[in-house]
C-alpha positions as CSV (number, residue, x, y, z in Angstrom):
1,X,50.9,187.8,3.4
2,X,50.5,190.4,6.3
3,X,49.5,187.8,8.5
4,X,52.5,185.5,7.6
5,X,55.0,188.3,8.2
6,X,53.2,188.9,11.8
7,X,53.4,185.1,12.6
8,X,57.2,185.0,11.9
9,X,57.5,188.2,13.9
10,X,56.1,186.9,16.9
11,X,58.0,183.6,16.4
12,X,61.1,185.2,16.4
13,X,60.5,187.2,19.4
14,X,59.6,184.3,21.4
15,X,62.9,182.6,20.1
16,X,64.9,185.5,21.4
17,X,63.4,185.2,24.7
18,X,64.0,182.0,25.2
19,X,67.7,182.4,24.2
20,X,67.9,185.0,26.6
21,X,66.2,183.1,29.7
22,X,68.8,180.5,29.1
23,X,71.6,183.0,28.7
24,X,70.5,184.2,32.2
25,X,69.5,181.5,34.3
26,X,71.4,180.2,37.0
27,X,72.9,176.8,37.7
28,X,71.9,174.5,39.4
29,X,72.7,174.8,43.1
30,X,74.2,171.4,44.5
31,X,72.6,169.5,46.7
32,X,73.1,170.5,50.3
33,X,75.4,168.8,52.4
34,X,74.1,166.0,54.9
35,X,72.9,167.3,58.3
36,X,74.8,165.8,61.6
37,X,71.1,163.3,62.1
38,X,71.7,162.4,58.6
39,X,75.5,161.6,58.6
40,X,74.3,159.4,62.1
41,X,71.7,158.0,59.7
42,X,74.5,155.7,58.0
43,X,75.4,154.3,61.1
44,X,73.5,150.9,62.6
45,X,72.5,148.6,64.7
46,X,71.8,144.8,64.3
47,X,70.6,142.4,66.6
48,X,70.4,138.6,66.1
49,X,70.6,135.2,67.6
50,X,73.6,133.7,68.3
51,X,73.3,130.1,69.7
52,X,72.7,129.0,73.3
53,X,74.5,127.8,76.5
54,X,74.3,124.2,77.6
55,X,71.5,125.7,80.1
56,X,69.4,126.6,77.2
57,X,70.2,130.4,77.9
58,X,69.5,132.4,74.7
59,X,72.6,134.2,73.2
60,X,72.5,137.1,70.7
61,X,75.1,138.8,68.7
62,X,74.6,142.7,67.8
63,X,76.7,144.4,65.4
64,X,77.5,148.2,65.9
65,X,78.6,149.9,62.4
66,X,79.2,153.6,62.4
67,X,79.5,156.3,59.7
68,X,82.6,155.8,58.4
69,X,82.0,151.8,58.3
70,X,83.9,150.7,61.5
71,X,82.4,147.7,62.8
72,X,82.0,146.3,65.7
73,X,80.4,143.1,67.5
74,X,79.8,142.2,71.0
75,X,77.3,139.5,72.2
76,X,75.3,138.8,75.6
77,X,77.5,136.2,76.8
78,X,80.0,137.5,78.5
79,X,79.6,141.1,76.5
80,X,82.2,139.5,74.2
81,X,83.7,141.2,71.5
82,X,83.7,138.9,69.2
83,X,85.0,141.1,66.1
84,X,86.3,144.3,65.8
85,X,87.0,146.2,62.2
86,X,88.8,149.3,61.7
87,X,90.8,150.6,58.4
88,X,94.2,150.7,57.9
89,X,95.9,153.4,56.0
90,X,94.9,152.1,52.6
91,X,91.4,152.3,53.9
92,X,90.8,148.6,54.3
93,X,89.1,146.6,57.0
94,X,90.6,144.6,58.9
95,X,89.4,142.2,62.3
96,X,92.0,143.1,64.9
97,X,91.0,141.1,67.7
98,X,91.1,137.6,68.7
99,X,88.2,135.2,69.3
100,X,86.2,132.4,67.6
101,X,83.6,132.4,64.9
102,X,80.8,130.7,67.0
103,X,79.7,130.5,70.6
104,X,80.3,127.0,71.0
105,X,84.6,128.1,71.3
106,X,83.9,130.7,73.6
107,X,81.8,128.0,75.7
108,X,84.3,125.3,75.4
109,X,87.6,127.1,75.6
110,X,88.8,130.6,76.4
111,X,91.4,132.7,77.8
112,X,88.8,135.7,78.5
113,X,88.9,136.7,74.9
114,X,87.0,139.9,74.4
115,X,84.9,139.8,77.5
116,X,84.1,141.7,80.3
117,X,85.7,141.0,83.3
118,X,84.0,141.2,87.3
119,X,84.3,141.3,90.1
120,X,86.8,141.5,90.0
121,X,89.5,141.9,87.1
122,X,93.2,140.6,87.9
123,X,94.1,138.5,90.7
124,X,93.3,138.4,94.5
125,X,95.9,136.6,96.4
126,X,94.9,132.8,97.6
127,X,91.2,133.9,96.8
128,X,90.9,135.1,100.1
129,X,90.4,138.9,101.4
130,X,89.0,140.6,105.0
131,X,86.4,142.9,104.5
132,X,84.8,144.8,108.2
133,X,86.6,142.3,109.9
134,X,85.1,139.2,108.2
135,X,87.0,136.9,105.5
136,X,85.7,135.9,102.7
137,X,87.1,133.2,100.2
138,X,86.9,132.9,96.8
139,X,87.6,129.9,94.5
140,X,91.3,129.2,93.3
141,X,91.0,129.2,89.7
142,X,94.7,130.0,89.3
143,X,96.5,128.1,91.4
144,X,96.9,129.4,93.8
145,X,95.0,132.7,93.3
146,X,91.5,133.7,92.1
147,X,91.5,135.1,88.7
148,X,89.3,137.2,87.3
149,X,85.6,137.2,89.3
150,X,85.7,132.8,89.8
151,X,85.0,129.9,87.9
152,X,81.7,131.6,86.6
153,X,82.9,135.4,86.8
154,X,81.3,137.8,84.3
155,X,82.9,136.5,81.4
156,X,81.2,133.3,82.0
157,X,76.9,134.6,82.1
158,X,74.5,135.8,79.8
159,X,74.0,139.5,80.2
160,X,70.5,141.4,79.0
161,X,71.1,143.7,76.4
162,X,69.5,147.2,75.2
163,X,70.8,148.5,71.7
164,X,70.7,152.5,71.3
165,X,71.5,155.1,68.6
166,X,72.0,158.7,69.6
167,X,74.3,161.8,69.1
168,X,76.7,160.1,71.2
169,X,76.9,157.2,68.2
170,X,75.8,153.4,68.1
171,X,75.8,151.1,71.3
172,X,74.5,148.6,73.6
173,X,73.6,148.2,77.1
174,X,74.7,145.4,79.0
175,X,73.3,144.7,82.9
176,X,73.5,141.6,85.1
177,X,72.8,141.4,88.7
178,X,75.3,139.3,90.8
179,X,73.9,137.9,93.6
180,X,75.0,138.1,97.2
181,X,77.4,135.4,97.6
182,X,78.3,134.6,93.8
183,X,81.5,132.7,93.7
184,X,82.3,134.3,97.5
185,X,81.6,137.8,96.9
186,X,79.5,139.6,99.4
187,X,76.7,142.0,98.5
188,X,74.3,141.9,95.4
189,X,75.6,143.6,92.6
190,X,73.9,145.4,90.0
191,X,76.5,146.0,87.2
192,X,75.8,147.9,83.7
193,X,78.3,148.3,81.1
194,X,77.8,150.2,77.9
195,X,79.5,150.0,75.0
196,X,79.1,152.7,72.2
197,X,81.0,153.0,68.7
198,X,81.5,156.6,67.9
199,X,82.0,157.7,64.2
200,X,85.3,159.0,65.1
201,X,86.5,155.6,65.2
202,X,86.6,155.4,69.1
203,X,85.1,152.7,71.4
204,X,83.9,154.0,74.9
205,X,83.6,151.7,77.8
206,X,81.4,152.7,80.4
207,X,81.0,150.8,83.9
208,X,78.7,151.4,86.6
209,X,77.6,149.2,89.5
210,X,75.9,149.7,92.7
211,X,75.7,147.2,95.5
212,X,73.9,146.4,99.0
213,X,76.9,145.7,101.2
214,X,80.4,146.6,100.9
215,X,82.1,144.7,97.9
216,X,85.1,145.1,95.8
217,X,84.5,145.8,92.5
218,X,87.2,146.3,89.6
219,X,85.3,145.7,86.2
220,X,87.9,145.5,83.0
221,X,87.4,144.4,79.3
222,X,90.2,141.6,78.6
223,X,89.9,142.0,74.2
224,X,93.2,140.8,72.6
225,X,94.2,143.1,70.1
226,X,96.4,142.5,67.1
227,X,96.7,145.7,64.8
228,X,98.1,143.7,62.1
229,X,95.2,141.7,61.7
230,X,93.3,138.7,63.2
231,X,95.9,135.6,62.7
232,X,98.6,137.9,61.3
233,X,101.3,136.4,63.4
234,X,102.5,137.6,67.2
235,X,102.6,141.3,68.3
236,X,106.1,141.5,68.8
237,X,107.2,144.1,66.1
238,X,104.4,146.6,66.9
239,X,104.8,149.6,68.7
240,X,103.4,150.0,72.6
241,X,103.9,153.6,74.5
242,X,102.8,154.1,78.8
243,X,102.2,156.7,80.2
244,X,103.7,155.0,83.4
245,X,107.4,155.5,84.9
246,X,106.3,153.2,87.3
247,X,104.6,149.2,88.0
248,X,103.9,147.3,90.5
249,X,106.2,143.9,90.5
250,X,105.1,140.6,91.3
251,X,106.2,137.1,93.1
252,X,106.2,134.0,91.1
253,X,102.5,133.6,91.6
254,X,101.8,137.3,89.8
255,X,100.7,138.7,92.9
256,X,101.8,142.2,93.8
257,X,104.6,143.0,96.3
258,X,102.7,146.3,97.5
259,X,106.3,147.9,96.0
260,X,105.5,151.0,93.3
261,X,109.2,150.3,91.4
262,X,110.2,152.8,89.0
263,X,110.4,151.7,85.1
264,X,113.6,153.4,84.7
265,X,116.2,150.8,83.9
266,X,114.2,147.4,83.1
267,X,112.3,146.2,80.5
268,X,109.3,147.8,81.9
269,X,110.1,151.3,80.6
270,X,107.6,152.6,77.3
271,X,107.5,155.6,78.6
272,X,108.9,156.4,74.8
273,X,107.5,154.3,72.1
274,X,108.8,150.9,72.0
275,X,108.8,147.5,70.1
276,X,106.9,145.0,72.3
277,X,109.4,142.3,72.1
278,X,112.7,144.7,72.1
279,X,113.3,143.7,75.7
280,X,110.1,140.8,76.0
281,X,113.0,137.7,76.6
282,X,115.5,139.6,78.6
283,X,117.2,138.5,82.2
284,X,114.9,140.2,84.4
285,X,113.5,138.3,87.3
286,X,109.8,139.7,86.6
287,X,110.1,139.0,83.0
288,X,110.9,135.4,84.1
289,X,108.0,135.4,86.8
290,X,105.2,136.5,84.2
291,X,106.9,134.6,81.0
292,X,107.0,138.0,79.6
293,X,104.9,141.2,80.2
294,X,102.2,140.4,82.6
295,X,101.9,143.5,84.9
296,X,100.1,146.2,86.1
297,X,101.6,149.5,85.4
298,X,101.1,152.6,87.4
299,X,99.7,155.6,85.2
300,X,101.0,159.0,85.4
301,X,97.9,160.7,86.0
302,X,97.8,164.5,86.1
303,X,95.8,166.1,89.1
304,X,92.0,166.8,88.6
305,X,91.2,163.1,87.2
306,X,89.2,162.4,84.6
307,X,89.9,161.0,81.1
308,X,94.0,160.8,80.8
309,X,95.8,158.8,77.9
310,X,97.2,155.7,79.5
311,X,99.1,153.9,76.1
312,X,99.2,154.3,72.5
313,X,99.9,151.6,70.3
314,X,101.2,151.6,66.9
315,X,101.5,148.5,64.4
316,X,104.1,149.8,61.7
317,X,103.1,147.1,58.7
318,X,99.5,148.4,58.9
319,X,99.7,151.7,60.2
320,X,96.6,151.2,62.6
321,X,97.1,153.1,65.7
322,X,95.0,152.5,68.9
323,X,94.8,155.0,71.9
324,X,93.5,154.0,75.2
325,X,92.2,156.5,77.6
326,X,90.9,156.4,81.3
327,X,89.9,157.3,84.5
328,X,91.9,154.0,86.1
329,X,95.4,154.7,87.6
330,X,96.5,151.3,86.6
331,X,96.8,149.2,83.2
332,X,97.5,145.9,82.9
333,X,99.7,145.1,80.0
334,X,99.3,141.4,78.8
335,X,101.6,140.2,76.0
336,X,99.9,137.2,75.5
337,X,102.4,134.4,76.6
338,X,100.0,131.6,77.6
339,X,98.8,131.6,74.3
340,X,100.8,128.2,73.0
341,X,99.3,127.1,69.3
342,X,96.5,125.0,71.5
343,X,93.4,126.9,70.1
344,X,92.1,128.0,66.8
345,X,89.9,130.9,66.4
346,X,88.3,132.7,63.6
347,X,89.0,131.6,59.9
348,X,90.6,128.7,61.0
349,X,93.7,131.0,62.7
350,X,96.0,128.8,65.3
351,X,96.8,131.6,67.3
352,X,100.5,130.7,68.6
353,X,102.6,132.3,71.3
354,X,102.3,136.3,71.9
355,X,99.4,136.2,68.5
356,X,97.7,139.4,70.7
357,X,98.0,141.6,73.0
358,X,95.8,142.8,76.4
359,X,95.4,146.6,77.9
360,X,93.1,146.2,80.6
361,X,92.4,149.6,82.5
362,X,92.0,149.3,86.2
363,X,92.8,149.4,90.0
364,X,95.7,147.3,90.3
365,X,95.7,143.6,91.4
366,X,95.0,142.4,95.2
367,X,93.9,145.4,96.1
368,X,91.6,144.1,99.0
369,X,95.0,142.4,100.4
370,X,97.0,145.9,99.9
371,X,95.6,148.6,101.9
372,X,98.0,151.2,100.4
373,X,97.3,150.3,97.1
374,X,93.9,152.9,96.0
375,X,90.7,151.7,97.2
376,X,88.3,148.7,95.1
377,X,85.5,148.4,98.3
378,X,82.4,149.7,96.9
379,X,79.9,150.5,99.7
380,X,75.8,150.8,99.5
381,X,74.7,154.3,98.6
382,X,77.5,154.8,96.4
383,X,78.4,154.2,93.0
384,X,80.9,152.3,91.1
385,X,82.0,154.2,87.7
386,X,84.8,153.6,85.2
387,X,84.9,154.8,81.6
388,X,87.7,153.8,79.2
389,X,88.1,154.9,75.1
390,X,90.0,152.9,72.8
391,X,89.9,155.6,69.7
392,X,91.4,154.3,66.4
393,X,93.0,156.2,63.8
394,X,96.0,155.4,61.3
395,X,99.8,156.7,60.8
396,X,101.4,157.1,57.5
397,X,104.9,156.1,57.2
């Protein structure tokens, strides 16, 4: 009996202490909150084949995601764009640019979508220019200017390609060499452009090139953007601000006077934000001249240069904003009037009159023909660099 009343004793004791420990112990802590490398973790990098060109040139297609799930993808011909996905304020993705779901459109038909532009971006008057007191001409592929770098400009070749992941985000790498000569331009070129999705929902454009003899150079990136959506309809209703009070005006063949004509008066004036097609079909002799907006406007850039907002746009059905920043002084707005219900892109979308929009940072048009317009001549031993941010965000109503 003694030993029974021990046993129950001692079990009760232990009971007691085990209420206790559990009386006194402490939660569990939560797990700890994801490090900066692990946050960059959930973003990626893909790389895969994407067709060929009728030269048998291998293409491939990588696709940047970052963080927060903004996607973005860009292949090796022509550093294309091909899609672009960013949330609206419900959170959902949406494509907002323009393009085609395989090579073979970009190959047979294409107003530059998504690509990156060179030489040289914009128009040079009747393709020719005098550089050190020698002329050079280029081919007339808009008659009767050149447009955008030739026939076969850098939209038109397959570029190598280096994907990377770093603190700075997710990106890629692009570098071609233009040879001396390429459709009339002097001077081999080595051009690198690098594209790199942040997960702060901006896209940074980086341009660098460095040549053997004195060239112009003015690299661009010609997306067409449609914040309501791929196929959503035209662009008219959204919202477009410049920082700009003054652009440079054009003849009937889009080439620039040389006059810097204040915005102050004219259709040209978003120096507050304004619907695209408030003024898009008024009387104005330059609206007539580019069918709309087709200009370069000059940016109001505050001394010390660097990275300077140049236009904000804001699409009010979808509440998608996107900023574009620079070290240009110019920006070529184009509203997208060739674009005539001719060619279908992506999902089957006819992509009528106006369906996107073009902000192209850069030196401003026939440059080589305007010596008092800012410099494009890139000389040996120096080095060509441009960087340009479209960041992405939303606004509520």
């Amino acid at each position: 009996m003694r030993d029974a009343s021990r046993y129950h004793r001692l079990l009760w004791s232990a009971t007691v202490l085990v209420a206790l420990a559990a009386c006194t112990a402490q939660p569990t802590p939560p797990p700890p909150a994801a490090t900066p490398a692990q946050e960059a973790s959930k973003a990626s990098v893909h790389k895969e084949a994407f067709g060929s060109t009728a030269d048998g040139a291998a293409v491939e297609l990588y696709t940047l995601t970052n963080a927060s799930g903004m996607e973005v993808r860009a292949m090796t011909y022509g550093g294309i764009i091909v899609s672009l996905r960013v949330p609206d304020r419900t959170g959902a993705l949406g494509d907002v640019v323009l393009g085609y779901d395989s090579l073979d459109g970009y190959l047979k038909s294409s107003p530059y979508f998504g690509a990156i532009i060179g030489r040289y971006g914009n128009r040079i008057a009747r393709g020719r220019f005098k550089l050190d007191g020698k002329e050079y001409k280029l081919a007339i592929n808009n008659n009767p200017n050149a447009l955008h770098g030739g026939r076969k400009g850098f939209d038109k070749v397959v570029w190598k390609a280096e994907s990377f992941q770093d603190q700075r985000g997710v990106g890629v790498v692009f570098t071609y060499t233009s040879a001396d000569g390429e459709e009339g331009y002097p001077g081999k070129l080595d051009a690198k452009v690098t594209y790199t999705l942040a997960d702060d929902n901006s896209l940074r454009f980086e341009y660098q090139a460095v040549t053997d003899k004195p060239t112009p150079v003015n690299l661009t990136q010609h997306t067409y953007f449609n914040l309501a959506g791929d196929g959503s309809g035209d662009i008219l209703a959204q919202e477009l601000m410049m920082k700009a009070s003054r652009f440079t005006p054009v003849d009937k063949t889009l080439i620039p006077t040389g006059e810097l004509k204040s915005v102050e008066g004219t259709p040209f004036d978003f120096r507050t934000p304004t619907a695209i097609g408030a003024r898009i079909e008024a009387k104005d002799e330059q609206i007539t001249f580019g069918l709309g907006y087709d200009h370069n406007w000059v940016l109001d850039r505050e001394p010390g240069g660097g990275m300077q907002l140049a236009a904000r746009v804001h699409d009010p059905a979808s509440g998608r904003v996107m900023e574009v920043t620079t070290t240009e002084p110019g920006l070529q707005f184009y509203s997208g009037n060739f674009l005539d219900g001719t060619l279908t892109g992506k999902g089957g979308h006819v992509y009528q009159h106006r369906a996107g929009l073009c902000l192209e940072t850069q030196h401003y048009p026939d440059s080589p023909n305007k010596p008092d317009f800012p410099s494009t001549v890139l000389k040996p031993g120096e080095e060509y660099r441009s960087h340009t941010v479209y960041a992405f965000s939303v606004q509520k109503p």
